[in-house]
Every structure is written in C-alpha cells, then in structure tokens.
N, C-alpha and C positions, 0 to 999 in steps of 0.2 A: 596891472589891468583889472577894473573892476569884473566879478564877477556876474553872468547874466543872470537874470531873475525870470524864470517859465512864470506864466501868468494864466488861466484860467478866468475868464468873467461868464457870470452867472446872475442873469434878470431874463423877466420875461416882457420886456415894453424894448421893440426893437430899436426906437431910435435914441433912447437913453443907454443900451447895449452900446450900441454904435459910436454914443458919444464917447463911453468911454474907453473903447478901444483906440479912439481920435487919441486921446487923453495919454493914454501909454505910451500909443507911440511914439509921442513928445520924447522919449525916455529911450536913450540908446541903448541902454544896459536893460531895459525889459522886455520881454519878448513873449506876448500873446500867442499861447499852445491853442487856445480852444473857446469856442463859447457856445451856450449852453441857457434855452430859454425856458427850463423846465426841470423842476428838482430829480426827475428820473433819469433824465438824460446828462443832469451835472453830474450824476453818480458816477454812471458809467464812461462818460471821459476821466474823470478824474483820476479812475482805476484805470483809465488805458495810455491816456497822456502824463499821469504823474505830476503835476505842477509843482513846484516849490511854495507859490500864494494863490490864494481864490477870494478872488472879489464876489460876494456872495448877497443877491439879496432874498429880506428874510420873507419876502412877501411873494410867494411861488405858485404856479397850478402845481395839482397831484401831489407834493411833499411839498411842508414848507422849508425855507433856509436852515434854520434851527436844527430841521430832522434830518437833512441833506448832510449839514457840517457833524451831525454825532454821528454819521452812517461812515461818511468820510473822513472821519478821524479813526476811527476803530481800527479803519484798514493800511491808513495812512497818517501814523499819529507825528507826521515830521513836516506836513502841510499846514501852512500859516493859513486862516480865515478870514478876511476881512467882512464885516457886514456891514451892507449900505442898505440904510433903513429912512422911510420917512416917520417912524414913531421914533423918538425918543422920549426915556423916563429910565429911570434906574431898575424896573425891577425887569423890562426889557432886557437892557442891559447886563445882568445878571442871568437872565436864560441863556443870551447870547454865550457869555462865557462858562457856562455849565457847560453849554455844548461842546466849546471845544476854540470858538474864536478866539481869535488875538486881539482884535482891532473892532470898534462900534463904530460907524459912523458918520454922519446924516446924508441924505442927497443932495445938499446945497453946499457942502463940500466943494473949496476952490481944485481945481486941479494939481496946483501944488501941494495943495497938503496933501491930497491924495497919492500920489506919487512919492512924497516924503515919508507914509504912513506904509506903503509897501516897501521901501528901504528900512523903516523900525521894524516893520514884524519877523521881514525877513532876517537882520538880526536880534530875534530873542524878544524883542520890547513889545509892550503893549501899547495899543492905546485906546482912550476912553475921554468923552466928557474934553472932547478936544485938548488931552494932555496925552504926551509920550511919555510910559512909568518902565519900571524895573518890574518885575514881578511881585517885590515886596511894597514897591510904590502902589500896586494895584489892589494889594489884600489891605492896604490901610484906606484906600480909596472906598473899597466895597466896605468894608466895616465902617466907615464914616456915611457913607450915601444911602447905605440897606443895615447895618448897623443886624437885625438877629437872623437875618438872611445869608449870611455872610459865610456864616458855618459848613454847611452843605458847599460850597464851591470848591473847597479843599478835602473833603472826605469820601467816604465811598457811600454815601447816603443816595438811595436813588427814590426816596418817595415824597422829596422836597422838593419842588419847583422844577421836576425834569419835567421836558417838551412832551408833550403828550405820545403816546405812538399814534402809527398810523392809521390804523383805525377808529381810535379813540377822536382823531381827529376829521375823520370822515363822518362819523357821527354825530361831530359839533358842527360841522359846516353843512350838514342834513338841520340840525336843531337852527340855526341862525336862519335858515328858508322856511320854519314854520311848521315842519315835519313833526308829528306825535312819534312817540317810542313804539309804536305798531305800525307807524306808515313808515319808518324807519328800518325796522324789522324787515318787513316785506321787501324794500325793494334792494337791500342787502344780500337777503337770503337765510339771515338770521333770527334765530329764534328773538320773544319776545324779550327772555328774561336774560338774554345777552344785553341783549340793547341798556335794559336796566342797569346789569352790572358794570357795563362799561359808564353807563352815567356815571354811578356812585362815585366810580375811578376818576370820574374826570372834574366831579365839584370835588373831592376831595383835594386831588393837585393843586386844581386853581384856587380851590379856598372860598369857594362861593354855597352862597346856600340853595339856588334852584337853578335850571335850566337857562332862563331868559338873562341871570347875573351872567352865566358863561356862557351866552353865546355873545353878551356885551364887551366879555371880559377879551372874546375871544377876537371879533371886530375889533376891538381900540387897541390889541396889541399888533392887527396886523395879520395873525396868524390864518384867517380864514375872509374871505371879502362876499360880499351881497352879490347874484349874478348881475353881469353888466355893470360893476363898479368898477373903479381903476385907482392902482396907491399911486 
C-alpha cells in the first residue's frame, strides 16, 4: 500500500488556493492537513500539523515564501517545499533552494506534473527548470544555470544571496511605496540611522547600488508587490 502524503498549501489568492486543493484531491494517496493564506499563519500550522510537503508560494502578505520555508525548515528540516511562483529566472530559483525548497515551479503547472512533483520531493528528488534531478543532478544544474552563484548553496555562507530578514524586508516594501529613510524611521518606531544600516544590509545582499535598483530588484522577483497589485 502506497504510503499517504500530509500536504500543507500555502497562497494567499483564494480561488487558486482552492484550485489546488481540487488538484490533490485527484490523488488518493495525498491528503491536504491545512491551508494557510498568509506567511504567519503557514508557520504556525506547519508546527502544529507537521506536514510531510508544503506547497508554498513565494509571493506572501507579512512574510514572504522564501522567509516562511527557512523559518520552517529550521524547525522542521524533514518537510519537502514546493514553490509555486509566477517569476521564473534562475537566480530565483536559487533563493528558492538556499531556503530550504526541494521543488520551483510555475503556476501554469499542469496538474499532473504537479502531483507527480509532490511524489519526487517526497521521495528525496528535486525539481527545477521542469526537470526531476538527484541532488547531485541539481548542483550540476545550479553550476550550469548560476555558474559563481553556485557556491553558497552548499556551504554555511549566509551573506550571499540569503532572503533578506524580516525586517530588512519591511523596509524594502516601505522603499518600493516611496518612503524616505526618515519617513520610514518614524512610522516603524525606529531610529534614523537603523533604517540606514539596514539599507546598506540590504543593497549589499542584493547586489544593487541604490534604493530604487532594490526596490526593482525586489518587485521583479516577487518578494514584495505595489498596494492593490496581485501576482
């Protein structure tokens, strides 16, 4: 007898939620524990239901996916990730798997593959770039596609390409709304010269030279959206 698969989905657009709990339950062997339209609340089921895989996506209110799957990896580093994104690009994909995911992979995703992709993760495989790999299939993948990016995915390096924190992130989606580093300050609660330091911290990460790169950088991957926009 196949083994069941606990299932976890995590979006915040209810009727694409929906669609894909339809989707699972096509699947006699998976068995949807929980869902969850908001990175704070995927936390905290995940610590209370325990899932085996989590369908995750990266584009969240209040924490993004990214911050969601390293929080929930920490605590439960034996839960498979799935992340269902409408950005793809490889260095994406690469945050992805620093996080902690197993699996990238777009919203236009047939429902078999999707379904087939929660059968890989949950034994061991990854997948990426609409390919199922071994793990060693995947570091020659990341080293082909990101090539000096590569490094940091396998090390204990954490000032290369990791997910911004939370705050850090609050203060880039105050900066994408137009916010000066004093209008910022204030309605944080935080001094001036935090705000700054946490800039510095945060073109550093992304690799950008001003403000307006990262708040583009931050828009086009997703991580943070304009009020009243939808992924």
């Amino acid at each position: 007898m196949t083994q069941e698969i606990s299932l976890l989905i995590v979006d915040d657009h209810p009727v694409f939620r929906g669609g894909l709990i339809d989707v699972m339950d096509l699947d006699p062997n998976i068995k949807v524990v929980g869902e969850a339209a908001d990175g704070e609340v995927a936390i905290e089921m995940a610590y209370e239901v325990k899932p085996q895989v989590i369908l995750m996506d990266i584009n969240l209110p209040t924490i993004n996916g990214l911050q969601v799957t390293r929080k929930i990896k920490s605590q439960l580093p034996d839960v498979k990730v799935i992340m269902i994104t409408g950005y793809d690009d490889a260095e994406q994909v690469f945050h992805a798997l620093r996080a902690g995911a197993s699996a990238y992979c777009p919203k236009d995703i047939t429902p078999e593959a999707l379904i087939a992709v929660v059968y890989s993760v949950f034994n061991e495989k990854y997948y990426v770039d609409e390919k199922t790999m071994s793990y060693e299939e995947l570091m020659n993948w990341v080293e082909q596609k990101i090539g000096r990016f590569a490094g940091p995915l396998v090390s204990d390096s954490e000032d290369l390409f990791v997910p911004l924190s939370p705050r850090e992130m609050e203060i880039l989606e105050h900066v994408t709304r137009g916010l000066s580093n004093k209008e910022i300050a204030y309605k944080l609660g935080i001094s001036h010269q935090t705000v700054k330091n946490h800039m510095t911290a945060i073109l550093r990460k992304l690799r950008v030279d001003d403000r307006t790169q990262a708040a583009v950088y931050a828009l086009r991957h997703g991580w943070v959206r304009l009020e009243g926009a939808r992924a």
